[in-house]
Every structure is written in structure tokens, then in C-alpha cells.
N, C-alpha and C positions, 0 to 999 in steps of 0.2 A: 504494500500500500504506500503510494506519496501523500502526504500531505500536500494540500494546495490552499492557500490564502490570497494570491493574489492571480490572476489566469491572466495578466497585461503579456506576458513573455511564457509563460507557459505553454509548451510544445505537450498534448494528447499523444502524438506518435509517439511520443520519447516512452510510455508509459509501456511497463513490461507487461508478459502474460504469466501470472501468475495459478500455479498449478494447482490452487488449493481452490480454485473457483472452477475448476474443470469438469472433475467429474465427480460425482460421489464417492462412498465406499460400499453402499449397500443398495441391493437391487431395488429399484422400484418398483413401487405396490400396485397391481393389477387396477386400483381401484381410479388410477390415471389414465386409464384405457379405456373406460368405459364409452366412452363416445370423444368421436375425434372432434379438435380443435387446430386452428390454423395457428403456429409459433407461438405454441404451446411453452408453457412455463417449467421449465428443468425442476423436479421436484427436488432434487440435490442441493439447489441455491438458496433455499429453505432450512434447510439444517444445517448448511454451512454458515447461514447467515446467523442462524441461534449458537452455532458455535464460536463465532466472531463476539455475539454478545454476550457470552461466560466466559472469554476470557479478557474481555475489558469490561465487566461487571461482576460484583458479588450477588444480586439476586436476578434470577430469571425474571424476564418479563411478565409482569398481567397480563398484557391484551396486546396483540399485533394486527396492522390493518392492511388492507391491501384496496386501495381506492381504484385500481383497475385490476378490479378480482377475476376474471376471462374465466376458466371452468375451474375456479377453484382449488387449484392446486396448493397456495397459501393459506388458504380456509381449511384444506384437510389436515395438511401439516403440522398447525396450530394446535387441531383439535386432537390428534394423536399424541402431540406432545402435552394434552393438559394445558394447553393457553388458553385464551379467553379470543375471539378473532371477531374483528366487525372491517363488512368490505361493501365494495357496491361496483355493480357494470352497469354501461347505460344499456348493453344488449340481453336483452330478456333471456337469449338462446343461453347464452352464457351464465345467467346467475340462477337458470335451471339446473346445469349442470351442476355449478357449485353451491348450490342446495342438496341436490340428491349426494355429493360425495361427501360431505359433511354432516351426514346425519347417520343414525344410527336405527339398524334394521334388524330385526328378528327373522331366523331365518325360516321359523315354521309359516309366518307369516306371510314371508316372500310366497314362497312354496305354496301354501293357502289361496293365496289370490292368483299367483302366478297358474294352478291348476284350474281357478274357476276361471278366467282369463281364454285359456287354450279347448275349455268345454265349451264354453258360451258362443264363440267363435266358429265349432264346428256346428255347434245344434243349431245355431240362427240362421236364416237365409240370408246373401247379401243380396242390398237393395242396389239398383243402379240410379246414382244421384248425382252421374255427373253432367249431365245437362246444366247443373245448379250449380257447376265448381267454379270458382274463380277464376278468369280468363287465364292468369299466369300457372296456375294450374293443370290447367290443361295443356299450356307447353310442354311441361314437363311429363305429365303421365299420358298414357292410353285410358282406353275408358276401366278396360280390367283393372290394372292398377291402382287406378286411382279410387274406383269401387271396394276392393280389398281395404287399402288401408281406412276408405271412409267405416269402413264397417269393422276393422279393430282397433280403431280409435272410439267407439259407439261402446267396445265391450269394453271397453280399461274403464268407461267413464262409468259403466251402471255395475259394475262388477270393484271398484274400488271406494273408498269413503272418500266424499267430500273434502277437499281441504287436507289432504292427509298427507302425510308422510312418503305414505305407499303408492297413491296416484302418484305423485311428482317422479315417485324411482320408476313406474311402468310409463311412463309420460314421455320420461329421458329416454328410455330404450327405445319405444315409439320414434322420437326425433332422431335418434341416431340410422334407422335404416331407413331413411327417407332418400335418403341418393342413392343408396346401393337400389332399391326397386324403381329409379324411377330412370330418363336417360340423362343426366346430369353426369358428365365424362370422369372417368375413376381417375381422386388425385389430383382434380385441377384444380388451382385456387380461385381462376373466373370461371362464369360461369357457362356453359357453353356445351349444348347437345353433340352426345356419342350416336352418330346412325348409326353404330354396327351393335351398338349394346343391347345385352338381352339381358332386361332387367329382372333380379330375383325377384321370387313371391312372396308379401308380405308375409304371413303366416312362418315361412320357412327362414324369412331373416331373423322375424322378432326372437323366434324359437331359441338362434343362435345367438342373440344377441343378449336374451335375459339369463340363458344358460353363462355368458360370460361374465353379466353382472354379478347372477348365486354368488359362481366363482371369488370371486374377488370380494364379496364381503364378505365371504370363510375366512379371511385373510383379516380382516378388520373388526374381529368380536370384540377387543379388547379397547375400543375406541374411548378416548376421554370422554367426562362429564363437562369439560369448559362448554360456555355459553358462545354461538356462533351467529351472527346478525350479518345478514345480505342483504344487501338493497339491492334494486332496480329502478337507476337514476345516474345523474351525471355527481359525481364528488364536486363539481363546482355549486350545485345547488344547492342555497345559502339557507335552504328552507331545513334542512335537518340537522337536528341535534348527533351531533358524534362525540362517542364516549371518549374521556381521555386515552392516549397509545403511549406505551412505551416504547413500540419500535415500527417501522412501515418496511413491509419487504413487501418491492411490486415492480411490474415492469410496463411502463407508457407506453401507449403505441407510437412508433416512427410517424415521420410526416408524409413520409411515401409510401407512408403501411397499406393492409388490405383493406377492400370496403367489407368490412364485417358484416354489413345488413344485408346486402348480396351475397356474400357467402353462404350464410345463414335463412335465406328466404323462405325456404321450404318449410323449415322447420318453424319458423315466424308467422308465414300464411296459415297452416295448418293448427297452430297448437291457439291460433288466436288470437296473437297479440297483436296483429297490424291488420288492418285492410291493405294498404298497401306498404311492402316491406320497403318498399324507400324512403318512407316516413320515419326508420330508428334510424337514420343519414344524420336527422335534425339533433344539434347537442355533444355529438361527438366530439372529442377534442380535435380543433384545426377546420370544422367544420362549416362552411359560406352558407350553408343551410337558413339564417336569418339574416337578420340587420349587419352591417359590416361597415363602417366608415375607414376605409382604407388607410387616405391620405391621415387623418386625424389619428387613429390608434397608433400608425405608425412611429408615433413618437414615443410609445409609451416603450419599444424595441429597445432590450439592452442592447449592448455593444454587438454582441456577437451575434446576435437574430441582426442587426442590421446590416452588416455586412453582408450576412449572405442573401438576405430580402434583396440589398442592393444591384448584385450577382445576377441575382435570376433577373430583376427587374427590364437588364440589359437584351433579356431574348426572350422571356416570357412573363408577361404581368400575369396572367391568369397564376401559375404555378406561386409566381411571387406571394399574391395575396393568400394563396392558400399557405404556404410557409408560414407568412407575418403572422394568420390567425392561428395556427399551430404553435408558434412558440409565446405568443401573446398568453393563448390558454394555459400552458405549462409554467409560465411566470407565474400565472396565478394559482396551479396547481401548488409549486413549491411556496407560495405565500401560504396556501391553507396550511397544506403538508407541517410547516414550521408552528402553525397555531394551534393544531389538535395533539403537539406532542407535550409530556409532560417535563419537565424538567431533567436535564441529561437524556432522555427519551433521544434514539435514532432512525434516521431516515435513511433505510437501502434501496437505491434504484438501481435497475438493471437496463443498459438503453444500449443500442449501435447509432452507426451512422450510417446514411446510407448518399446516394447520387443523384443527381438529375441533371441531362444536358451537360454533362463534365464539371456542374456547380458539386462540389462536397456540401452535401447537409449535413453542419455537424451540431445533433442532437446533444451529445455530452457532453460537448463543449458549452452550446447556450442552455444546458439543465444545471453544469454547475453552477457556470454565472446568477443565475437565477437563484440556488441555491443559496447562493453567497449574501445575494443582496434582499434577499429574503429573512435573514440572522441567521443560518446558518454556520457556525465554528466547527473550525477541525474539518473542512473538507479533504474527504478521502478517496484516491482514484486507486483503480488497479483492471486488470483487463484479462478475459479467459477468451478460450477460440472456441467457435461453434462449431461442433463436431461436424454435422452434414454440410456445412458449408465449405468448408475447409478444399475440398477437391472439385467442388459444383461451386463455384463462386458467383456465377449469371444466372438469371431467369431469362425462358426463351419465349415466345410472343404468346405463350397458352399459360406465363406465371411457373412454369414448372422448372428447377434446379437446373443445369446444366451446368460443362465443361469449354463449353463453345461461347468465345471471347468475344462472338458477334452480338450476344444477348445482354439484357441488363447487368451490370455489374451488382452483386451483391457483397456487403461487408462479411468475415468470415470470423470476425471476435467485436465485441460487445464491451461496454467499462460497466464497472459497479463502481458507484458514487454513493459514498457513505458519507449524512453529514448529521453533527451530532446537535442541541438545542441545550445552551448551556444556562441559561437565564429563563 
């Protein structure tokens, strides 16, 4: 780890990769699998981060937060280790997810529903109601298709308790086979019809898919009692009370990151949280989605958001603006960030940089700064390499990894920025 106080002359390259941020020691737990996410959160950088705070503290932390909680990977963490954890995503998809991994399930239970589930489904006839499906819907599915899952989405719902625990875990399994059965291309991060794909049968994925769930809470009986709070919302909104943190372990999204609501569409359309999934676009961080006075916020740009606003400004305003609002928001994030912690209380972010048009955007560079000028003391940098990227360093025009230097360059290590709240 460097310290860093002042970033005027402070070279980011210079900063080494340090091996204790790499990889874990111990295998991670099935219960990270349960449904895919896009740059997904290393569950290792969680306990190494709990290990960093035992050894520059004598008491474990109370409560850890994760203000961009994505499927919960910091939220199980917490709760395995006995912490206390309160997080929030403004993506429904997501704080479904990390709901169902941080909670705690009995497994006659599962088994119980999970069997009236697979009964109810064969005895009932399926109804055909896709005349009445939502036009984007119907992109994606055939009429079978789409009739299957309408009709075991019908049984989870009359077959499970309201409001429960157990809905939500059979709900998550539901959204996780929602691309494997429909033609939505295996693996893409956009989104973008497979003609050759033969999509599985609902009934036959779920099958496999809550068999993999059982699994993997066989793995998790011994789960903490700490108290676990997720929103669904943006951490900038000033409307909620958040309990004091002793520590934030989270990771922001890049400003050239994915559209999440697009990712996630199917899963958003269907389980009912949007009419239209371009509507969770709105609030994101970095997002032109509202009101936006350009020329005017642009002053509010530390040092380092303006330079590169500057940069781009030179060949593309549209991408500019969208930077300026991205690092605008994250000022603000580390403004909160620095207010919900308690005294000595620390702040771990995990962030890369990424490119556009041969401009460097460099995120960890304007999150320190940010950091800094936010009260932040004791800024701490240090830097590990992302293991998949390391030999795939480009995305090719379908978003997918590659070797081929003609496609987007991708960064292949990340910094962790540790900073501490000493007043």
C-alpha cells in the first residue's frame, strides 16, 4: 500500500501489484453462482478487506456497507462472518439477488415448496397468453417459450407465501434461466439475438437450476444471525436514513461500464419491476437520464474529472458530458461515503480505468481526489490484476473478451483505495 496525501505529482502507474489483493486462499462458496452477474465482485476482496481491518484495528467491525451492493456478494460475506451489513442497488435485478444470498433457508423447506412447485406445474395446463406479452417480449421468446415460463412463474407465485423469504429464493432461480430459454446469445454482454439457438425448456432449466441452488445452501447452514438491510435505490438519495459503518467495501461502476438495465431486461420485464426496462437507465451513476446543466456543473469538476472532461470535449461532447456526470456523481458518492462513517470507520473501493477514443479515463485517479477533498486521511492505493483479463485484454464489437488488439482495449488490474475518517 502507498500512502497518498497529495495526487499534484502522483504517478497511478508507478503503483505496484500487490499479491495479497489477488486471489484468495479459500475456495469460493457455490452460493456466488447462483445466478450470473456481469463483473461480478471477487468474493476474496471481502475477506481480505476484513483482514486488512484486524490488522490495523483491535475490534472487528459492527456493520459494513456496500452502497453499490450488485448481487450481493459483500452482503453474504458480512453475514457469514457475523457482521451486521446494510447496502443498496438502484437495479432491482440485483438487490434480488443479494437478498436471496443473504438470507437464511431451511432446507426441508426449500425441498417442500421446491416439490409443490414441480407438481403444480405438471398437473396444471399451460395457458397461451402471449398475444398479451409485452412487445419486447416477444422479441425474445417464441410463443412456447414464452407460455412455459408464463405458467411457472403463475406456480412459484400461488405455491409460495407472500412476501416471503422462499418466493424471493424461487423468484431468483426463475430470473436466472430466463436467457438460457429464450434467444438472447450465450455470454454476450449486449444484447443481441442467437438464430441458431435452441433454447432450453423452462421446466428443464429451473429443474437444474434450483437443484444448484439446494446445493449450495448445504454449504451455508451455519450462516450468521447479523442483521442484513438492502435497498433498492440510488445511495445518493438523501431520503434515507443509513445506519452508522464502520467500514465500506464496494466496487462503483466505471464510466464506460455496462448498461445494466439492458443486461438485465428480461429479468426486469418479467418479474415486474418496469414497464419498460429503460426506465432503471434513470439515477444510475453518470447517468443524462434527467436534468443536466452541463456548462454550469462543470465547475463543480475537481482537477482531475476536468482534464479528462477537457480531453474528450476535443472529439466528442456527447461522451464528455457523460464522463463530467459520472464523476460529478462519484464526488458526491465519496462526500456521503465520508458522512455515514463513524469515527476511524474505513472506506475500501475497488475501481479500474478504462479508455475511450485513446482518452485514459482515469477513475482512480478522480475517486481518490475526490476522496481526499471529501476528509478523507491516510489515502491508501495499491493494485491487483484481473485474472480473465490479463491474456483477453479487448472486447470485440459483441462486448465479448478477446486477444485481438483491433477491439476495445480493456484495463487488466484495478486499484483498491483505502481511505480512512479520522474526525
Amino acid at each position: 500500500m502507498i500512502a497518498v496525501e497529495n495526487l499534484k505529482d502522483f504517478k497511478l502507474e508507478d503503483v505496484k501489484i500487490d499479491p495479497f489483493w489477488n486471489r484468495g486462499t479459500e475456495k469460493e462458496q457455490k452460493i456466488h453462482r447462483i445466478h450470473a452477474y456481469p463483473a461480478k465482485f471477487p468474493a476474496f476482496i471481502t475477506t481480505k478487506a476484513l483482514e486488512y481491518w484486524s490488522n490495523n484495528s483491535n475490534n472487528p467491525p459492527e456493520r459494513i456497507a456496500d452502497m453499490f451492493c450488485g448481487c450481493g456478494t459483500t452482503a453474504f460475506e458480512a453475514r457469514r462472518n457475523s457482521i451486521n451489513f446494510w447496502g443498496c442497488d438502484i437495479n432491482p435485478v440485483a438487490t434480488l439477488i443479494a437478498k436471496t444470498k443473504s438470507r437464511k433457508y431451511q432446507s426441508r423447506r426449500l425441498q417442500k415448496y421446491y416439490g409443490a412447485i414441480i407438481n403444480d406445474y405438471t398437473k396444471r395446463s399451460i395457458q397461451d397468453h402471449f398475444d398479451f406479452a409485452p412487445d419486447r417480449l416477444k422479441y425474445w421468446y417464441s410463443r412456447e417459450q414464452y407460455n412455459e415460463l408464463a405458467h411457472l412463474k403463475e406456480v412459484i407465485l400461488s405455491t409460495t407465501p407472500e412476501n416471503s423469504d422462499y418466493r424471493l429464493y424461487f423468484l431468483c432461480g426463475f430470473s436466472n434461466i430466463l436467457k438460457t430459454t429464450s434467444r438472447w446469445l450465450t455470454k454476450s454482454i449486449k444484447p443481441q439475438i442467437d438464430p441458431t439457438k435452441n433454447p432450453a425448456k423452462a421446466i428443464d432449466a429451473f429443474k437444474e437450476q434450483i437443484n444448484i441452488m439446494i446445493t449450495a445452501n448445504t454449504e451455508i447452514d451455519n450462516l450468521g444471525e447479523a442483521e442484513s438491510y438492502i435497498m433498492t435505490g440510488s445511495f445518493l438519495d438523501d431520503s434515507w436514513k443509513i445506519p452508522a459503518i464502520d467500514m465500506i467495501i464496494t466496487s462503483p461502476p466505471y464510466v464506460t461500464s455496462y448498461e445494466y438495465a439492458d443486461l438485465h431486461q428480461l429479468s426486469s420485464l418479467w418479474l415486474g419491476y418496469v414497464d419498460d426496462y429503460r426506465g432503471l437507465r434513470e439515477g444510475t451513476i453518470g447517468s443524462l437520464h434527467h436534468d443536466y446543466n452541463f456548462n454550469k456543473e462543470l465547475k463543480r469538476l475537481n482537477s482531475t474529472g476536468l482534464k479528462i472532461v477537457n480531453l474528450l470535449l476535443d472529439q466528442h461532447k456527447s461522451k464528455a458530458m457523460a464522463v463530467a456526470k459520472y464523476f460529478l456523481d462519484m464526488q458526491r458518492v465519496a462526500q456521503k461515503a465520508y458522512s455515514i462513517l463513524n469515527t476511524n470507520g474505513k472506506a475500501l473501493f475497488v475501481i479500474g480505468n478504462t479508455e475511450y477514443k485513446n482518452v485514459r479515463i482515469d477513475n482512480a485517479k478522480h475517486l481518490s481526489e475526490s476522496m481526499l477533498d471529501a476528509g478523507f486521511s491516510s489515502i491508501s492505493l495499491t493494485k491487483r490484476k484481473i485474472s480473465n483479463k490479463i491474456l483477453t485484454p479487448y472486447r470485440d464489437e459483441r462486448g465479448k473478451f478477446t486477444s485481438n488488439s483491433m477491439g476495445r482495449k480493456v484495463y487488466s488490474e484495478e486499484f483498491i483505495i483505502i481511505g480512512r475518517k479520522d474526525i
